[in-house]
C-alpha positions as CSV (number, residue, x, y, z in Angstrom):
1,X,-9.7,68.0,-39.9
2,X,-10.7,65.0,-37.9
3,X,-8.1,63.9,-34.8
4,X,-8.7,60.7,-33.1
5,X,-8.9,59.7,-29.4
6,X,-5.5,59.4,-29.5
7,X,-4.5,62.6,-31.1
8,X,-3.4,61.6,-34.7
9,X,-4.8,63.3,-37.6
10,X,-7.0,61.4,-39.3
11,X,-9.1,63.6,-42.4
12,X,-9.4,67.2,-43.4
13,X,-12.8,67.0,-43.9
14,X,-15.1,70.5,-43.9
15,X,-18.3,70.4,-45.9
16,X,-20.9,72.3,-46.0
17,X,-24.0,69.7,-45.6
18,X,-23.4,67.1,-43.9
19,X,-24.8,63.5,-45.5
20,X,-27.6,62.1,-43.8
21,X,-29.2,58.6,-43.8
22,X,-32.9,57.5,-45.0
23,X,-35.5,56.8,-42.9
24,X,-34.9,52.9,-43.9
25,X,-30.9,53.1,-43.1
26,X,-31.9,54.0,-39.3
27,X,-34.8,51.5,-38.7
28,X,-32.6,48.7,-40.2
29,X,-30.3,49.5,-37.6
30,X,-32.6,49.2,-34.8
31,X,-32.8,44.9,-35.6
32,X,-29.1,44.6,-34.8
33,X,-27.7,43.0,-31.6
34,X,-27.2,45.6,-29.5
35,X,-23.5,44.9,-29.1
36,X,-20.3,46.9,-28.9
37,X,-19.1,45.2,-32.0
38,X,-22.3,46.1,-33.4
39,X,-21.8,49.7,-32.7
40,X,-18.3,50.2,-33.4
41,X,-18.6,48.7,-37.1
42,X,-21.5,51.1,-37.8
43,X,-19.9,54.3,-36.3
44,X,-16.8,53.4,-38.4
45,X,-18.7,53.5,-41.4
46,X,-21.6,56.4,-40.8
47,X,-20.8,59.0,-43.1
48,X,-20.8,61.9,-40.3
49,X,-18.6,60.5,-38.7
50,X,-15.6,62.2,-39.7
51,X,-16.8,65.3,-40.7
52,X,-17.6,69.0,-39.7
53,X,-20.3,71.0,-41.5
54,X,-18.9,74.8,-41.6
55,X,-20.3,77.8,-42.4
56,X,-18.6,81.4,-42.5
57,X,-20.0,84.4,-40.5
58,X,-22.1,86.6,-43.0
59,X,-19.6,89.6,-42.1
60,X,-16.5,88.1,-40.8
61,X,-14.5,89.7,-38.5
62,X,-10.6,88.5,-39.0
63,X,-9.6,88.8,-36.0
64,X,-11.1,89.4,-32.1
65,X,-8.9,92.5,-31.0
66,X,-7.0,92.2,-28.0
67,X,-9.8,90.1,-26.0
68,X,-12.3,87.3,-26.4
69,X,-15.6,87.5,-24.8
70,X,-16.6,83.9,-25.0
71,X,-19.7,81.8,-23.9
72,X,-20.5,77.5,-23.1
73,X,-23.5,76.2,-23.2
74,X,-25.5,73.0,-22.9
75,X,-28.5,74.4,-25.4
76,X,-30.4,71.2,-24.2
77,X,-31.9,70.2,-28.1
78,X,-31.6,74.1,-28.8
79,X,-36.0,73.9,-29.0
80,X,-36.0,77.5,-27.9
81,X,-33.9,78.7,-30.7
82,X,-35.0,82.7,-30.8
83,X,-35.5,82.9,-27.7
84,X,-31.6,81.6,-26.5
85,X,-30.0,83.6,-29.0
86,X,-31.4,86.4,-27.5
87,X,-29.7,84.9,-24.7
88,X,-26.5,84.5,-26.2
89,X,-26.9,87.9,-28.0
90,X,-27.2,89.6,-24.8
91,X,-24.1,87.9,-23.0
92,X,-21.6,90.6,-25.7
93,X,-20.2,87.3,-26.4
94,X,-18.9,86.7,-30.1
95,X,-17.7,83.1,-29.6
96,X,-20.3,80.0,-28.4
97,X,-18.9,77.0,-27.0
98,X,-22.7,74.7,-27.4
99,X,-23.7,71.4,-26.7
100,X,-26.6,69.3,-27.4
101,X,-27.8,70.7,-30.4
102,X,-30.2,69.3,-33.0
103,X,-30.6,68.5,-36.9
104,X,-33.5,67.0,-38.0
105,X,-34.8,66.0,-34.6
106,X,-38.8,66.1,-33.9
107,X,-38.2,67.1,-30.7
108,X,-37.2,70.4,-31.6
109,X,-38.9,71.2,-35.2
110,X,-36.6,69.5,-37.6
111,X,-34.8,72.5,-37.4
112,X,-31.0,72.7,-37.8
113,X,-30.5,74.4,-34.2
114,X,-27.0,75.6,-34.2
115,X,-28.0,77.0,-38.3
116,X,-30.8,79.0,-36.8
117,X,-28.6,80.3,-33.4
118,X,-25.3,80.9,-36.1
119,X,-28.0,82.9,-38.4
120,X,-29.5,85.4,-35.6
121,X,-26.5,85.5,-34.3
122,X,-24.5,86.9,-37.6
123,X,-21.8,83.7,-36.6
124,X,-20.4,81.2,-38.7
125,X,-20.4,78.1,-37.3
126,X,-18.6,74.3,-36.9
127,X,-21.0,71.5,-36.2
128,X,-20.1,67.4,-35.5
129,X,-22.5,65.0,-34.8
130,X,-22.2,63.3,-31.5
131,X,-25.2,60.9,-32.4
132,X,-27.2,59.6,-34.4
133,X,-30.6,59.3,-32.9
134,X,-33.0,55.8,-33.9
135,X,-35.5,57.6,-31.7
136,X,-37.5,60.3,-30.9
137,X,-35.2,60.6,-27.5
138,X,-35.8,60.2,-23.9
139,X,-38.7,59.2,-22.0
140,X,-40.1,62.5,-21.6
141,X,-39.5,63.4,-25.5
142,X,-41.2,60.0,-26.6
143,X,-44.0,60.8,-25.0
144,X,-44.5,64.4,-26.3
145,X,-43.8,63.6,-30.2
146,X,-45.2,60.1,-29.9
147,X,-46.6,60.6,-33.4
148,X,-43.3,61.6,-34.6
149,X,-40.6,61.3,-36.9
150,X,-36.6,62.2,-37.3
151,X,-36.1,63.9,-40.2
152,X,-32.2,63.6,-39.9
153,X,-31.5,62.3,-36.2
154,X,-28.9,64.8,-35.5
155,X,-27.6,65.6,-32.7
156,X,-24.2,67.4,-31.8
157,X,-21.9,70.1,-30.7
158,X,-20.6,73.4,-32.2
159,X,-18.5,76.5,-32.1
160,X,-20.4,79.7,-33.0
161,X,-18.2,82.5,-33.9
162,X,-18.7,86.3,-35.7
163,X,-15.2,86.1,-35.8
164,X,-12.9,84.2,-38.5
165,X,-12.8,80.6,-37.4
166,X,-9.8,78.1,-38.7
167,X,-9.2,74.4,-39.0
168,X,-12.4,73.0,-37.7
169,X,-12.1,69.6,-36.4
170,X,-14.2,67.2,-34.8
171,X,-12.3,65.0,-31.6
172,X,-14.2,61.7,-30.8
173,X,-13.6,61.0,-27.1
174,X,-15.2,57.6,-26.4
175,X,-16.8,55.2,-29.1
176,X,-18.0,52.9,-25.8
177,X,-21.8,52.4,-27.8
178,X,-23.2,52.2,-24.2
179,X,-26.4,54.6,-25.6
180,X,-27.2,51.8,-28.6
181,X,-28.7,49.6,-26.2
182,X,-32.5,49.6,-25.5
183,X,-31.6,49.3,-21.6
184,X,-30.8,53.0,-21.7
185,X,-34.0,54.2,-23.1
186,X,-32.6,56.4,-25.7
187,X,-30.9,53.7,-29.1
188,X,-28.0,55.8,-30.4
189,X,-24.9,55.5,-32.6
190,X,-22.2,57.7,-31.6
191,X,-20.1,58.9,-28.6
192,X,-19.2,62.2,-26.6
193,X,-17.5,64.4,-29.0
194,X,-15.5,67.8,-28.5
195,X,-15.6,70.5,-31.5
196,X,-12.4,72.1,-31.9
197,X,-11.5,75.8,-33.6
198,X,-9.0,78.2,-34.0
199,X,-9.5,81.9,-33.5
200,X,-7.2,85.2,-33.8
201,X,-7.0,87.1,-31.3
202,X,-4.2,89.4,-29.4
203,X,-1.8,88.7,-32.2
204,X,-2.4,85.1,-31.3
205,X,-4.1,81.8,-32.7
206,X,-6.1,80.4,-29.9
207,X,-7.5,77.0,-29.7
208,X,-11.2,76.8,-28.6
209,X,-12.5,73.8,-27.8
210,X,-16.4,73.1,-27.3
211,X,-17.1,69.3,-25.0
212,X,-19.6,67.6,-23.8
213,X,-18.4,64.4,-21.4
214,X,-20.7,61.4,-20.8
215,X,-23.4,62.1,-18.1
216,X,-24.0,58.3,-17.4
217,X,-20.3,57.6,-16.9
218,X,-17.9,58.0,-13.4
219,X,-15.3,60.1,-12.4
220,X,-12.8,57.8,-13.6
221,X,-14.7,57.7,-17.4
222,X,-14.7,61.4,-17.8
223,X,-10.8,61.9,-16.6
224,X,-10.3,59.7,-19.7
225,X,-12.2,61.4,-21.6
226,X,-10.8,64.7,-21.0
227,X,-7.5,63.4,-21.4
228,X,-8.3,62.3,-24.7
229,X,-9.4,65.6,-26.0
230,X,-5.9,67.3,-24.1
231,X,-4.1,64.2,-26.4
232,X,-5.9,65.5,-29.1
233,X,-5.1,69.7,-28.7
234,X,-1.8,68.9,-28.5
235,X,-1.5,67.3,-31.7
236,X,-3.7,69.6,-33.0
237,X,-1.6,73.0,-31.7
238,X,1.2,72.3,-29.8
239,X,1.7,74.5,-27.3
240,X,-0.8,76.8,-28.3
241,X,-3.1,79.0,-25.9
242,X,-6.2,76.9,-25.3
243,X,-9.6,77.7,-24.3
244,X,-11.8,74.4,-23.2
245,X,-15.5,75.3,-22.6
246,X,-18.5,73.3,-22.0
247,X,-20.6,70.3,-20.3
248,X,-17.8,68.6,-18.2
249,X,-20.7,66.4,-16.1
250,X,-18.5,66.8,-12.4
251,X,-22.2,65.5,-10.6
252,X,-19.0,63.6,-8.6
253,X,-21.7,60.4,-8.6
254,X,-20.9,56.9,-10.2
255,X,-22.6,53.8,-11.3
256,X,-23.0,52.3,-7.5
257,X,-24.3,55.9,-6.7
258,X,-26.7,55.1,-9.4
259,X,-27.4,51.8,-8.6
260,X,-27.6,52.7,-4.7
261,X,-29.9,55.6,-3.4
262,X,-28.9,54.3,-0.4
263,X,-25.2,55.2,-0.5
264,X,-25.9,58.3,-2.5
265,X,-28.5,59.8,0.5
266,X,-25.2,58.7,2.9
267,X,-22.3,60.3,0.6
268,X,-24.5,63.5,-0.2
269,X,-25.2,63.6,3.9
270,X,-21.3,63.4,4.5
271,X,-20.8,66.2,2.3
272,X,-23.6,68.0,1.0
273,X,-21.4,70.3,-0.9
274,X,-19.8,68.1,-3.3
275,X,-22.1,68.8,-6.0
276,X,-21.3,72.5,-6.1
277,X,-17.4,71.6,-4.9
278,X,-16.8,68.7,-7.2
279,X,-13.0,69.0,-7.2
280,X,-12.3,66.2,-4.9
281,X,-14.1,63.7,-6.3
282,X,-13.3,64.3,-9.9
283,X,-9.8,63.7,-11.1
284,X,-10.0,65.6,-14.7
285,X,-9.5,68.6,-11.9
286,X,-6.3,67.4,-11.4
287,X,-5.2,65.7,-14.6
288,X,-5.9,69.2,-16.5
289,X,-3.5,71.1,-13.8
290,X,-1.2,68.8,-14.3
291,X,-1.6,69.7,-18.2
292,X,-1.0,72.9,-17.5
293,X,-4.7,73.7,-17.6
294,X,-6.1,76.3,-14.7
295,X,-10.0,76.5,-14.1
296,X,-9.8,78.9,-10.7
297,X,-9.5,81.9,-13.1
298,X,-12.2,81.2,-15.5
299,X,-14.9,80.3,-13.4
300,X,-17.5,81.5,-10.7
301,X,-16.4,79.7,-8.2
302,X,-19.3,79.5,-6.0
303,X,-22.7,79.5,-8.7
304,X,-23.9,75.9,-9.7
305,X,-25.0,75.7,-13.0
306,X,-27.8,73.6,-13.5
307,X,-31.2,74.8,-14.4
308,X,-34.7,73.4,-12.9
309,X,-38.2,74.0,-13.2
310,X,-38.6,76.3,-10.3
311,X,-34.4,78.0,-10.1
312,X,-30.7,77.5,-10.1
313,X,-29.8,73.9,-8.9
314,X,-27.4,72.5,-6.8
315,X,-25.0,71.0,-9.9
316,X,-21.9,72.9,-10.4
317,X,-20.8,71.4,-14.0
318,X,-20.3,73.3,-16.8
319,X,-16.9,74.7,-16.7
320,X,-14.0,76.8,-18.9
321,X,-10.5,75.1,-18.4
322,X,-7.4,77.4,-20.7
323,X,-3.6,76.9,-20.9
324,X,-2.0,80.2,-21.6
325,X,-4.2,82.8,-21.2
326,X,-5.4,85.5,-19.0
327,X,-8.9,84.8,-17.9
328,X,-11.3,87.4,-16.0
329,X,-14.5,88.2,-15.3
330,X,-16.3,84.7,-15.1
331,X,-19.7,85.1,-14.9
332,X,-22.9,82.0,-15.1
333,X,-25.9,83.2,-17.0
334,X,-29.2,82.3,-15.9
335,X,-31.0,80.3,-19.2
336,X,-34.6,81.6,-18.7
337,X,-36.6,83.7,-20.9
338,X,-36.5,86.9,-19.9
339,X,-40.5,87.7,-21.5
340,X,-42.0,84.6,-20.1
341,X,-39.4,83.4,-17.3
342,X,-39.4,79.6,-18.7
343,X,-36.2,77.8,-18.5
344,X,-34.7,77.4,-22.3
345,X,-32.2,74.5,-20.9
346,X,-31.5,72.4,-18.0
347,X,-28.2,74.1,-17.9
348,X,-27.1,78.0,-17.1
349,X,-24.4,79.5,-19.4
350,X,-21.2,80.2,-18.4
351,X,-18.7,83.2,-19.9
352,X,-15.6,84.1,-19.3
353,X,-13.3,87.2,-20.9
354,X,-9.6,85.7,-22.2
355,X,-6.9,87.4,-24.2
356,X,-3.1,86.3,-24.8
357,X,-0.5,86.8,-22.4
């Protein structure tokens, strides 16, 4: 099933491979204007665009028992595949909520990453692209697999789960095209996505959802965004217990903090504690209570989540959100190698422990 930004059904679509384009097909798209037209008549017609590759668990489970232990998690490219499902393996967690996972990508092996982390993890799994990659990626990533190539260009979301997982659908929640222009240093087709499941558990079907909002956008840009995929759950179980896990961005900065050091240094001196606070300064906190949506009970409320070089950061941004639930014992994992003590993403995990009313 795929449901559009505005919540209407569009195609039932599961497969189990998804199609991918030839090393010709993605250069030939690098010589065209770099224009939101441009981008929106190729996303329309890219054949992932629709569709959710699906695999079952090897043993599945049919249904969770009375509770769900569930983890989010930005995998960052999922290049330290063994060593972050041990990770994952060690949180007791049988559902994964992941973000920013590769297929085909040089970057991280032209491995199929959430394939490898479903596989040691005895999950099936739901994947979506959230874009197509005309590059090797960022700056850093360039520069490292200069003599590179894509494979497949892959790059996406998915729900991970031991347990029987229904309906898979893929939620598209902005088709902007601000990545496929060179000024952002990384050419891409695609947009921020959500992966959506359902899951038995308590005697109930539970919606899971696993998002990643746009980094580069505002406050305002990811309250649509979010509203969107809360459009979209709706139409896709009304009513239903929800679980929303993942990569909600809440740095609280926008373009003219971008643009401005300057007012950033004086914002961040006014409060210093908005990056681990970031209610007040982004509205999808408010707009999801309104929806009936709680985060208090689901999250650490103190831990930041991001993930340097040297420690935790200052970012608090990865968050659970659920409607109908009982939430306890939110915890953030710390993504570091537990042999060698390097990071395996710029972002911690975050579980939380949920079961039906």
């Amino acid at each position: 099933m795929s449901i559009d930004a505005q919540g209407s059904d569009l195609d039932a679509r599961a497969v189990s491979r998804l199609p991918t384009l030839s090393r010709e097909e993605r250069a030939r798209m690098l010589t065209l204007p770099e224009s939101h037209t441009t981008h929106a008549s190729l996303l329309a017609r890219l054949p992932f665009s629709g569709l959710v590759e699906t695999a079952p668990p090897p043993t599945p489970v049919a249904s969770a028992g009375a509770a769900l232990r569930v983890v989010a998690w930005n995998a960052e490219r999922g290049r330290h595949a063994k060593a972050g499902a041990t990770l994952l393996r060690d949180s007791l967690a049988s559902v994964f909520l992941l973000s920013e996972l590769d297929l085909g990508m040089a970057r991280s092996g032209q491995r199929h990453t959430t394939r490898d982390l479903a596989s040691a993890l005895g999950c099936g799994y739901a994947f979506a692209v959230e874009f197509l990659e005309l590059g090797l990626g960022d700056e850093r990533e360039q520069a490292a697999a200069a003599d590179g190539e894509n494979a497949v260009g892959y790059h996406g979301g998915a729900l991970l789960s031991r347990h029987g997982l229904a309906r898979p659908a893929v939620v598209r929640l902005e088709d902007r095209g601000d990545w496929f222009a060179a000024e952002r240093g990384q050419r891409r087709v695609g947009g921020r996505i959500a992966v959506l499941g359902t899951l038995r558990c308590g005697g109930a079907d539970i919606t899971v959802a696993a998002v990643h909002l746009e980094s580069h956008g505002d406050p305002e840009g990811r309250a649509q965004e979010l509203a969107r995929l809360l459009d979209a759950i709706d139409a896709y179980a009304p009513g239903a217990p929800a679980l929303i896990g993942g990569d909600l961005n809440t740095h609280t900065l926008s373009a003219a903090h971008r643009a401005d050091r300057e007012l950033l240094r004086r914002d961040l001196a006014r409060d210093p504690d908005r990056l681990r606070r970031p209610r007040a300064w982004e509205p999808l906190f408010e707009q999801a209570e309104a929806r009936g949506y709680d985060w208090s009970s689901c999250n650490d409320p103190e831990a930041a989540t991001q993930r340097t070089a040297s420690g935790r950061g200052t970012l608090k941004i990865d968050w659970f959100l659920q409607r109908g639930l009982r939430a306890r014992d939110p915890t953030v994992i710390s993504a570091v190698d537990p042999q060698s003590g390097t990071p395996l993403s710029d972002h911690e995990a975050i579980a939380v422990t949920v079961e039906p009313p």
